[in-house]
VEXRO-692758 format. One record per residue (C-alpha): residue in one letter; x, y, z; residue number from 1. Coordinates in steps of 0.5 Angstrom, whole numbers, plus 2048, in hexadecimal, padded with zeros to 3 digits. Each point is the difference from the previous one (the first is absolute). Last residue first. Example, Ala and Ser with C-alpha at 12.3 -4.5 7.8 and 13.67 -1.06 7.14 Angstrom:
# VEXRO-692758
   residu     X     Y     Z   num
        S   81B   7FE   80E     2
        A   7FE   7F9   802     1
# end
This chain:
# VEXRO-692758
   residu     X     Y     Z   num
        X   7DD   7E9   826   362
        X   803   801   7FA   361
        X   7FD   805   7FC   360
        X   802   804   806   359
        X   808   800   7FE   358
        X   801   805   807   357
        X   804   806   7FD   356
        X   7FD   806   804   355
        X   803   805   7FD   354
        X   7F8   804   7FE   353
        X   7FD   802   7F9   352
        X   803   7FC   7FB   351
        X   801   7FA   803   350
        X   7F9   800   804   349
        X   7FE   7FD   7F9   348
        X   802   7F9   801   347
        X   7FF   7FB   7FC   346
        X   7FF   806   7FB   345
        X   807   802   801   344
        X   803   7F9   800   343
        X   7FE   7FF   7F9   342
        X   805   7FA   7FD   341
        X   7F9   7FB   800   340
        X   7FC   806   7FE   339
        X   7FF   7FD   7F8   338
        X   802   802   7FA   337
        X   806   803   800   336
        X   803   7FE   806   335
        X   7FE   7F9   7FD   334
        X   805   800   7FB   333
        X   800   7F9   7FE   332
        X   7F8   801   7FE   331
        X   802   805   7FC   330
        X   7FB   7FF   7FA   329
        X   805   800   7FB   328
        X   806   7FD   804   327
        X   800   7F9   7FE   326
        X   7FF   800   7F9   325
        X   806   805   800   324
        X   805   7FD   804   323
        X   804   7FB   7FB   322
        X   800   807   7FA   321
        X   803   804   806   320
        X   806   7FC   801   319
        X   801   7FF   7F9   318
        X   800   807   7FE   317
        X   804   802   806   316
        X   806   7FB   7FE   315
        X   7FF   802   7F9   314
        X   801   808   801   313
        X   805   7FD   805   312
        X   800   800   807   311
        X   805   804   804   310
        X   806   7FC   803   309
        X   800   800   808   308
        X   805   7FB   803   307
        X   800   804   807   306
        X   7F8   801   800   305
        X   7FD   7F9   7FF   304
        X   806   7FD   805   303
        X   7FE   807   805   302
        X   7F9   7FE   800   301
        X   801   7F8   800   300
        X   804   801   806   299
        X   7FC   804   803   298
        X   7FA   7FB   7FF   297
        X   804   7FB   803   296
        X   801   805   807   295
        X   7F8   7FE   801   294
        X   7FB   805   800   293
        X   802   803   7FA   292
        X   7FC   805   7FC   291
        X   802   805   7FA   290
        X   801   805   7FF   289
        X   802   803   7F8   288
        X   804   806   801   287
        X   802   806   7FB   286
        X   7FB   7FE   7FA   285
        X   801   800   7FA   284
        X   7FE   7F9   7FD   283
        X   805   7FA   7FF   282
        X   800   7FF   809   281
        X   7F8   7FF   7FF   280
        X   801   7FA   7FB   279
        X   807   7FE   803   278
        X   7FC   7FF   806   277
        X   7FB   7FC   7FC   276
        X   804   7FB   7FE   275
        X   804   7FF   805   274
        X   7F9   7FF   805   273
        X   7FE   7FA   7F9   272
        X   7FB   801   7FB   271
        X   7FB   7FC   7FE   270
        X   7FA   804   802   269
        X   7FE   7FD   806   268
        X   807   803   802   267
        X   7FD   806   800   266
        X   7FC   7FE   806   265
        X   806   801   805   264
        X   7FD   806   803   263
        X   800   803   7F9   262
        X   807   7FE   7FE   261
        X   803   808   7FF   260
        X   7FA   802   806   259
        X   804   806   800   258
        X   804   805   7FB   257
        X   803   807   804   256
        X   801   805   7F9   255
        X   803   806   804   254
        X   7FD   806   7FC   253
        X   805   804   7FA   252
        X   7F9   803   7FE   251
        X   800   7FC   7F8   250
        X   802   7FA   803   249
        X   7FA   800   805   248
        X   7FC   802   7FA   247
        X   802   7FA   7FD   246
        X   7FF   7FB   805   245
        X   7F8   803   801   244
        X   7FD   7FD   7F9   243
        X   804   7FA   7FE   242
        X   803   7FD   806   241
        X   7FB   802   805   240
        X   7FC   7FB   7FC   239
        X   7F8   7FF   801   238
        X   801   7F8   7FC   237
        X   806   7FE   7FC   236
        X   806   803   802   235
        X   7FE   7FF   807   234
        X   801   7F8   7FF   233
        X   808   800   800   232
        X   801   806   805   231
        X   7FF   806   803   230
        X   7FC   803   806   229
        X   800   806   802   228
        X   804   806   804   227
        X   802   807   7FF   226
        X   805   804   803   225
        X   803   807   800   224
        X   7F9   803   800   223
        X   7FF   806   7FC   222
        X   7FB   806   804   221
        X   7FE   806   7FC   220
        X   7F9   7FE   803   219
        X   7FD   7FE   7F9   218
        X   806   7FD   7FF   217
        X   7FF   7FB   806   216
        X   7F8   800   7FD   215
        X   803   7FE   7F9   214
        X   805   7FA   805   213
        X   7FA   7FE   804   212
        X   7FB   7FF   7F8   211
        X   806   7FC   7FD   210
        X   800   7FB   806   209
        X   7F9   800   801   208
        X   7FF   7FF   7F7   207
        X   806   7FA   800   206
        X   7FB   7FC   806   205
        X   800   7FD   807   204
        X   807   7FF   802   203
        X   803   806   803   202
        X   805   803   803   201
        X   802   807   800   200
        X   807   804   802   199
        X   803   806   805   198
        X   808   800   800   197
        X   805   802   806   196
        X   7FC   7FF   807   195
        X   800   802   807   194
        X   805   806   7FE   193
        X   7FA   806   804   192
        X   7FF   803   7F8   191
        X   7FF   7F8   7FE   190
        X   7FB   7FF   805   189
        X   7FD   806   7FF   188
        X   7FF   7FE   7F9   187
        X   7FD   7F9   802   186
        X   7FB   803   804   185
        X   7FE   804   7FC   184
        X   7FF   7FB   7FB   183
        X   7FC   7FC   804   182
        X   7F9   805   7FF   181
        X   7FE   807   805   180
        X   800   803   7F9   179
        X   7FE   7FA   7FB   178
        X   806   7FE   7FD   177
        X   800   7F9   803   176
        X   7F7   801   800   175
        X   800   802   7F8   174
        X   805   7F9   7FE   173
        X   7FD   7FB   804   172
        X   7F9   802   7FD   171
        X   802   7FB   7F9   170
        X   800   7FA   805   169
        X   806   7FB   801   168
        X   806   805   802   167
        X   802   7FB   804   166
        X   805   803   805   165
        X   803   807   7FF   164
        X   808   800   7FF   163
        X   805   801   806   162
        X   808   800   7FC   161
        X   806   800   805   160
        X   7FE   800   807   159
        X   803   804   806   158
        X   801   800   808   157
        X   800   7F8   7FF   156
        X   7FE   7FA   804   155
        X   7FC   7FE   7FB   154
        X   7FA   800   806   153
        X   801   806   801   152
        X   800   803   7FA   151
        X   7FA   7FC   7FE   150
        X   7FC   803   805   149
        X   801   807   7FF   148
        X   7FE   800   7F9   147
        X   7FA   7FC   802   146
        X   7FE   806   804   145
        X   803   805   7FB   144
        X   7FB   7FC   7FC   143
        X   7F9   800   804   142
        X   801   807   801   141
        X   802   803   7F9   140
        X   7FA   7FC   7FD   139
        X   800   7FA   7FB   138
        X   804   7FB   805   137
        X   802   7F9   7FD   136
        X   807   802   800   135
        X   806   7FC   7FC   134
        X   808   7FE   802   133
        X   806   802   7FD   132
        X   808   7FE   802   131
        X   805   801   7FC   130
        X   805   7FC   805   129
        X   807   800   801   128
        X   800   805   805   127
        X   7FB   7FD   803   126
        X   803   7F8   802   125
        X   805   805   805   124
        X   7FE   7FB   806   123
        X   7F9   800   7FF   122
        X   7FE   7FF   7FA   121
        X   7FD   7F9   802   120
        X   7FB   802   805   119
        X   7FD   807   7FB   118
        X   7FE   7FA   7FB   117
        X   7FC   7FC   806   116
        X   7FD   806   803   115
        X   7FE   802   7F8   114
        X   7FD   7F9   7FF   113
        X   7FD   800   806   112
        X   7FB   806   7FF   111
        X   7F9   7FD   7FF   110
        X   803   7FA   7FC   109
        X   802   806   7FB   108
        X   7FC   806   802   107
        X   806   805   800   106
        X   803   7FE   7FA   105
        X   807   7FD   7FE   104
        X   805   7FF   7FA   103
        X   808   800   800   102
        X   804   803   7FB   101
        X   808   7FD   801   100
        X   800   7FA   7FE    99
        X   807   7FF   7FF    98
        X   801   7F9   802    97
        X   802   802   808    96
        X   7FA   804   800    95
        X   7FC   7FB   7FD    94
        X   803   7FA   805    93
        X   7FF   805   805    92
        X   7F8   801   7FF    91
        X   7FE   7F9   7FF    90
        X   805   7FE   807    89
        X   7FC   805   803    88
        X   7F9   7FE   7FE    87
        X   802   7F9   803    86
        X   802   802   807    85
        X   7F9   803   800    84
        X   7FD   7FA   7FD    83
        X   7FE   7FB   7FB    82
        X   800   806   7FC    81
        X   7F9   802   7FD    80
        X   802   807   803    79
        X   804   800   7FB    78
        X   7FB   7FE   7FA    77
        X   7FE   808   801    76
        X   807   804   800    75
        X   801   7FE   7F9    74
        X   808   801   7FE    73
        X   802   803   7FB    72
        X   803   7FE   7FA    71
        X   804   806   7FB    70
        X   804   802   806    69
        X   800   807   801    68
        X   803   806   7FE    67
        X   7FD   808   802    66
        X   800   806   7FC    65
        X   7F9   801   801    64
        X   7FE   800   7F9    63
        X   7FE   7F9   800    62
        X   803   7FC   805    61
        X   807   7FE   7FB    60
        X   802   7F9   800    59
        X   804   7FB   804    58
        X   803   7F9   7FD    57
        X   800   7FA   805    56
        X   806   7FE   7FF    55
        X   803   7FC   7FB    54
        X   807   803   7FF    53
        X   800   806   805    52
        X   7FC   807   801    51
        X   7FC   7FE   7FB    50
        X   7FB   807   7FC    49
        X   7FA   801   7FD    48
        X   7FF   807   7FE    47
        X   7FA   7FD   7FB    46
        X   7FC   7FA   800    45
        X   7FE   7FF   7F7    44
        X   7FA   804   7FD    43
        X   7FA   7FC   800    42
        X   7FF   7FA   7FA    41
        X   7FC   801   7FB    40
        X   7F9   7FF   7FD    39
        X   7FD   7FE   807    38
        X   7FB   7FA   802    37
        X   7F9   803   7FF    36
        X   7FB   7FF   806    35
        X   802   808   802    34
        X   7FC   802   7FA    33
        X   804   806   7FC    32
        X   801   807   804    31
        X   808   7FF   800    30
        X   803   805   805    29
        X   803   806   7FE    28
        X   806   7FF   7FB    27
        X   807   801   805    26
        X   801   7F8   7FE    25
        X   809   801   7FF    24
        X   802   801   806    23
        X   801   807   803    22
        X   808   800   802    21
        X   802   801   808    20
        X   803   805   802    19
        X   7FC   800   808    18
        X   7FD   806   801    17
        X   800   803   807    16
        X   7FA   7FF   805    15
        X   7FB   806   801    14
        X   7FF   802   806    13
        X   800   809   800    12
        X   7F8   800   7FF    11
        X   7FD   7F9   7FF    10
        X   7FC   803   807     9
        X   7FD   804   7FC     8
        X   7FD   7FD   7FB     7
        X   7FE   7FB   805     6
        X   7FD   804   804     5
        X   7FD   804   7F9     4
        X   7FC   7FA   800     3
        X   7FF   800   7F8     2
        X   7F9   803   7FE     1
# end
C-alpha cells in the first residue's frame, strides 16, 4: 500500500512545469540484453541555453523550471583538494567560469567535503550556486538529523536539490517510502523551505533504478532528479543509457550524469576525458558532474563544456565501436561489478544513524 504520509504530504507542494518539449524517445525502456550496443542514437540534450559566446551553456532541470550548467561540479574529488584553501579555489574558479551546479553529499571524507564547499561560498558565492547534496538516512529520524548537518556545515538556511544516496539494493526503495522512511523527512523539509527539489542516486543496477522510481510511483511521489552513471563503456554493459535514460525523458526528470570517465578507468579504453565528457555532454541530460581536486580539472570542464558540439551519429559510432571490447564484462565500471564505490556498505551505520565517521577506515 502506498505510505499515505507521503501522499499526503505531496498535498499542495508540487512544483510548476517547466515548457519544455518531450524529445523524441517517449518508447518505454528497451527490453533487449543490456550487453547489446544501442541501435540508434538517444534523443539530443533539450532546452539548452549560452548566456554568451563560449560560455558554459545551462540546460532545463527536468520539469522544475530551473537552469543549470550543463557540467557539474563533483563534490567527492573536492575533498581530495591538497587542501581547504585549495578547495576554495576549485570552487570560485567554476563559479567564475560558469559552473553553477554543485555536487556533495553528507558522508563524503566523513563530512569535509560539504564543510570545505560551504567555507568557499561564503561571501555571497551561494547566490550563484545550485546546490545539491545526498543522504545515506533510510529512516525520517536519521535523515532529518543528516539534514540538518549539512545545512550547517553548507553555511546555508536552504539547499537547492537533496537526492537519496546510493540507492544500490533493491530494498532501499520500500524502506525510503516506507512510513517512518526518509522521504518523510524530505518532504517536511521541502514544506519547512530547507530544501527545493527531492532526487535519487544510484550506481549499482538499471533494474534498482527502475524499481525506486515504480515504488515512487506506487507512492504517487515523482522525483525532480535522477542521478546515473553515463558514459562511453555503460552503453555496452547494464546500461542506464538504454533501458532507464529513456524513461527519465519520458517524465520530464532531471537527468544528473556521473562517473562520465569511470573514475579515470575510461581512458583504458582508448578514450581521452574530452572525449567522454563530450559523450555524456551529447545525451539528454541536464548536468554531467564531474570531479575536480585541482583548479586544472575546472578549467578542463568548463573548456570541454564551453565549446561543446554534440556528437555526430558517426562520431558516437565510432566512439562506442573503439569501447566496446573493453566494456563487455564491466570490469571498467567497478561501481557495477564490485563494492569498490559502496560507501553504504562499508559503512552500514550510514543508513541508520548521522554519524559520518568513514569506519572502513579505520
Amino acid at each position: 500500500m502506498p505510505n499515505r504520509r507521503v501522499m499526503l504530504g505531496l498535498l499542495g507542494t508540487t512544483v510548476p512545469l517547466a515548457a519544455c518539449s518531450k524529445a523524441s524517445s517517449d518508447a518505454p525502456a528497451p527490453t533487449a540484453s543490456a550487453a547489446a550496443a544501442p541501435a540508434s542514437a538517444p534523443p539530443a540534450p533539450t532546452g539548452a541555453t549560452a548566456t554568451a559566446t563560449g560560455a558554459v551553456p545551462r540546460r532545463r532541470l527536468g520539469r522544475t523550471g530551473v537552469e543549470v550548467s550543463a557540467i557539474g561540479l563533483g563534490g567527492y574529488h573536492l575533498g581530495e583538494a591538497s587542501d581547504e584553501a585549495e578547495a576554495a579555489r576549485i570552487v570560485h574558479r567554476a563559479l567564475d567560469g560558469g559552473i553553477t551546479f554543485l555536487d556533495n553529499c553528507w558522508d563524503y571524507h566523513s563530512g569535509k567535503s560539504e564543510a570545505w564547499m560551504g567555507k568557499a561560498l561564503e561571501g555571497g558565492k551561494r547566490q550563484s550556486a545550485f546546490l545539491m547534496t545526498k543522504m545515506d538516512g533510510r529512516t525520517k529520524k536519521a535523515c532529518t538529523e543528516q539534514l540538518e548537518q549539512s545545512l550547517k556545515r553548507l553555511r546555508t538556511d536552504h539547499i537547492d536539490l537533496v537526492q537519496m544516496h546510493e540507492v544500490i539494493r533493491m530494498e532501499d526503495a520500500e524502506k525510503i517510502f516506507a512510513a517512518g522512511g526518509a522521504m518523510e523527512a524530505l518532504i517536511e523539509a521541502r514544506k519547512a523551505g530547507k530544501i527545493r527539489f527531492i532526487g535519487f542516486t544510484g550506481h549499482k543496477s538499471p533494474a534498482i533504478h527502475l524499481h525506486m522510481i515504480d515504488e515512487a510511483e506506487k507512492n504517487y511521489f515523482d522525483f525532480d532528479t535522477v542521478q546515473m552513471p553515463l558514459n562511453v563503456l555503460d552503453a555496452h554493459y547494464e546500461s542506464f543509457e538504454q533501458r532507464v535514460l529513456p524513461r527519465l525523458v519520458q517524465k520530464q526528470i532531471g537527468v544528473l550524469g556521473m562517473k562520465s570517465i569511470c573514475s579515470g578507468k575510461a581512458l583504458d579504453a582508448g578514450v581521452t576525458a574530452e572525449e567522454c565528457l563530450r559523450y555524456a555532454l551529447s545525451l539528454p541530460t541536464s548536468v554531467v558532474i564531474t570531479g575536480c581536486e585541482k583548479v586544472e580539472r575546472v578549467d578542463q570542464a568548463i573548456r570541454v563544456a564551453s565549446t561543446f558540439q554534440p556528437l555526430s551519429p558517426a562520431e558516437r559510432e565510432q566512439l562506442l565501436a573503439r569501447t566496446a571490447p573493453h566494456a563487455g564484462s564491466g570490469k571498467l565500471e567497478p561501481f557495477k561489478t564490485s563494492d569498490k564505490h559502496d560507501g553504504t556498505a562499508k559503512n552500514p551505520h550510514w543508513l541508520t544513524t548521522a554519524d559520518a565517521t568513514d569506519k572502513s577506515k579505520g
